[in-house]
C-alpha positions as CSV (number, residue, x, y, z in Angstrom):
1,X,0.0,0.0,0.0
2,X,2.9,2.1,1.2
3,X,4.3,1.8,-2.7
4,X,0.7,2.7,-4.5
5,X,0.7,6.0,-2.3
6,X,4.5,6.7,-3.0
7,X,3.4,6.3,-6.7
8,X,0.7,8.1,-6.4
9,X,2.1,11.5,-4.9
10,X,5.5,11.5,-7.2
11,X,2.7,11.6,-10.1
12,X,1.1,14.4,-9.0
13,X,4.1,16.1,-8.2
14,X,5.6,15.0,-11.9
15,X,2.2,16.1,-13.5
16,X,2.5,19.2,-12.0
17,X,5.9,20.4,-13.3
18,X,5.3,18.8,-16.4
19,X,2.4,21.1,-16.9
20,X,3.5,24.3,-15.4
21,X,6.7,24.1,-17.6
22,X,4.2,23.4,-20.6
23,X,2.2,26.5,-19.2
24,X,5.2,29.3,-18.6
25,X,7.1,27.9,-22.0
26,X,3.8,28.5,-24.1
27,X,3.6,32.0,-22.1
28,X,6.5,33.4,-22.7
29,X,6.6,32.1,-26.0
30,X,3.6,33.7,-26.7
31,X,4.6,37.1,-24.9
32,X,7.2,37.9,-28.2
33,X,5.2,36.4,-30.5
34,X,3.6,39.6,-32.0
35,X,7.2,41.2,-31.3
36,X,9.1,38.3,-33.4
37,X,12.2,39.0,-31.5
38,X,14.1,35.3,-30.6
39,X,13.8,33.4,-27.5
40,X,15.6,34.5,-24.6
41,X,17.7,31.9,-22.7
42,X,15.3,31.8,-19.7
43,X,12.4,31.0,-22.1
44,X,15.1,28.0,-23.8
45,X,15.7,26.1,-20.6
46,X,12.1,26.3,-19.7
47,X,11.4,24.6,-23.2
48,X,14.2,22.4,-22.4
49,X,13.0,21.6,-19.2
50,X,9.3,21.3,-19.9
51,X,10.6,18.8,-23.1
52,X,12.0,16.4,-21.0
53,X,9.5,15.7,-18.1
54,X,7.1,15.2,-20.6
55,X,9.6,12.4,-22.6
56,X,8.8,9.5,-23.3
57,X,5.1,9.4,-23.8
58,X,3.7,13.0,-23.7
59,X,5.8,14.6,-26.3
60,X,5.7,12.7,-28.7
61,X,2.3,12.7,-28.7
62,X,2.4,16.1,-29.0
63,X,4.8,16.1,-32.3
64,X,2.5,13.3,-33.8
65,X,-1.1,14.8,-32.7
66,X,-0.7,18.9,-32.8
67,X,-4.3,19.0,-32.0
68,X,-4.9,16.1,-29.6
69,X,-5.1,12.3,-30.6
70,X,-8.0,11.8,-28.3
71,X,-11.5,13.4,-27.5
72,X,-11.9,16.0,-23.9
73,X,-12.2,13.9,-21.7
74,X,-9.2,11.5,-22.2
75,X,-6.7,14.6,-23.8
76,X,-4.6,14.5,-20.2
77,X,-4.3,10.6,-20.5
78,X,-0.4,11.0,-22.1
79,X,0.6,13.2,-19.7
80,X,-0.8,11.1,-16.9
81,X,0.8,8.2,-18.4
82,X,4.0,9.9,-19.1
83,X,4.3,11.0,-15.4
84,X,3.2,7.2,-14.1
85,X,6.1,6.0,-15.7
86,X,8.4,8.6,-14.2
87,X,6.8,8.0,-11.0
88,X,7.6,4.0,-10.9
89,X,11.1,4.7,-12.5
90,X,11.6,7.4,-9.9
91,X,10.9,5.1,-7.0
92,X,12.6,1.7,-8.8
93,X,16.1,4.0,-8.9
94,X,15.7,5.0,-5.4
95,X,14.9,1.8,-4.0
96,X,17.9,0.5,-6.0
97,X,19.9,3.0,-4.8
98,X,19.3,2.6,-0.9
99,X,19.5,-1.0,-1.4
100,X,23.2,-0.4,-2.9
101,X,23.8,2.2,-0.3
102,X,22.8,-0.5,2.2
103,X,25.0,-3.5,1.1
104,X,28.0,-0.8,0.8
105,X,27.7,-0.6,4.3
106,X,27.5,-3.5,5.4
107,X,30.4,-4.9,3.4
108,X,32.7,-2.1,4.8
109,X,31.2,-3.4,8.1
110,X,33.0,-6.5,7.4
């Protein structure tokens, strides 16, 4: 149960800023676009950022589907997915992690 919760909460917190970099990189990219000037480097690592929490699922959904693959009600279901799979990876690596950090100890124990 303890590991469905964990899950759970890293893929809100992964939706989230997977969304909010979406959001601010749409903003400011909409702020120069009457203006044409080029992206500022703030505006490029928000891009950059927002592009890879939404790897491997959501964006390229997004490159294939400009306008959304699915009907309303199901349009979040990549980004859900995308940050399920983070979620579980996120949790897999740190459990693999402690477990190394664990046996590291306990062989210098020895």
């Amino acid at each position: 149960m303890k590991t469905v919760v964990n899950i759970i909460g890293l893929t809100y917190i992964h939706l989230f800023f997977q969304l909010s970099f979406l959001g601010v990189g749409f903003a400011l990219g909409m702020d120069r676009f009457d203006s044409m000037d080029s992206a500022s480097f703030f505006e490029n690592t928000v891009n950059f950022i927002g592009s890879i929490l939404m790897l491997p699922i959501a964006l390229p959904m997004i490159e294939m589907y400009p306008k959304g693959p699915i009907p309303f009600p199901l349009e979040h279901l990549p980004f859900i997915l995308n940050s399920l799979l983070w979620a579980i990876l996120m949790l897999y690596g740190w459990r693999k992690w402690k477990k190394y950090l664990q046996s590291k100890k306990q062989s210098s124990a020895v």
